[in-house]
C-alpha positions in Angstrom: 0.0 0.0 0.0 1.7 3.4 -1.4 1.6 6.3 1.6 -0.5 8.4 -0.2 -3.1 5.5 -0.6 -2.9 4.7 3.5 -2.9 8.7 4.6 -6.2 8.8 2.3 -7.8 6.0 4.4 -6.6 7.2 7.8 -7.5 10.8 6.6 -11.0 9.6 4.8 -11.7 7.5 8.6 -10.5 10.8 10.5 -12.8 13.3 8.3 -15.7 11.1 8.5 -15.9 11.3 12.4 -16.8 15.1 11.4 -18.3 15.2 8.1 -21.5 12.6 8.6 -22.5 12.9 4.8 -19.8 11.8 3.5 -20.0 9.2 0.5 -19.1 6.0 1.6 -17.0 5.6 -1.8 -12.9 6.4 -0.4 -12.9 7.0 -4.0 -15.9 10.1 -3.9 -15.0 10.9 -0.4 -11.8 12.4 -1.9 -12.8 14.9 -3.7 -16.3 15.5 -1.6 -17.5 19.4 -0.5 -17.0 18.5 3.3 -19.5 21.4 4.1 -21.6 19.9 2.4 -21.4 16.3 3.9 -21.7 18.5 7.2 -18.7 19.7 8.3 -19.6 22.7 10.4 -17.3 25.5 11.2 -16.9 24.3 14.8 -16.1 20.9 13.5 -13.8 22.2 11.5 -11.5 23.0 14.6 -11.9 20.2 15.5 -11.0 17.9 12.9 -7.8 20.6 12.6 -6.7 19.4 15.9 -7.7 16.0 16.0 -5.2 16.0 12.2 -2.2 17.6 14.4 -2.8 14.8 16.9 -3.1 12.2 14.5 -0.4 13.1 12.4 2.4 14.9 14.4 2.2 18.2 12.7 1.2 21.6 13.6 -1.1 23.5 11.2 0.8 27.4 10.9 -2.4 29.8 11.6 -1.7 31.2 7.8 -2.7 27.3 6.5 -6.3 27.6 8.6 -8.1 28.9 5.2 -11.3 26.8 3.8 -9.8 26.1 1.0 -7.2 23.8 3.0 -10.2 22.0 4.2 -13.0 22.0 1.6 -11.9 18.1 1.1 -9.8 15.1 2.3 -7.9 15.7 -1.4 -7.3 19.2 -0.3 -5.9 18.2 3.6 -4.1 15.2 2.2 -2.5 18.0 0.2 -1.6 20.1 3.1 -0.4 17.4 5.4 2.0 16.4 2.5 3.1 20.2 2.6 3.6 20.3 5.8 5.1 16.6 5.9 7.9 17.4 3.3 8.8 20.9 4.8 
């Protein structure tokens, strides 16, 4: 199993404890409008800090931005930012 492929199936099992609408496909769950599968703005804080627990990293204030978390594609994206820097 490539890292990418097991960070999308922590990340999608992680997400979905805050997002209740999420499709069950890992495949649409990707690239899914989290608001929209009911991630609220408080949930959003705290599926930020239950990601810094989960994977050792601290999310810089200037990386908080909806974009970063409009899906699990986008915070796989900025957990492998934040991984390689």
């Amino acid at each position: 199993m490539s890292d990418r492929v097991a960070l999308d199936s922590k990340l999608g099992d992680l997400v979905r404890e805050f997002a209740p609408a999420l499709p069950g496909d890992p495949s649409l769950a990707r690239a899914a409008d989290l608001h929209d599968a009911g991630l609220t703005s408080m949930a959003t804080v705290k599926l930020m800090l239950a990601i810094e627990a989960a994977y050792d990293v601290a999310i810089p204030d200037a990386e908080l931005t909806p974009e970063n978390f409009r899906s699990i594609a986008a915070i796989a994206a900025l957990l492998e930012r934040l991984k390689s820097a």
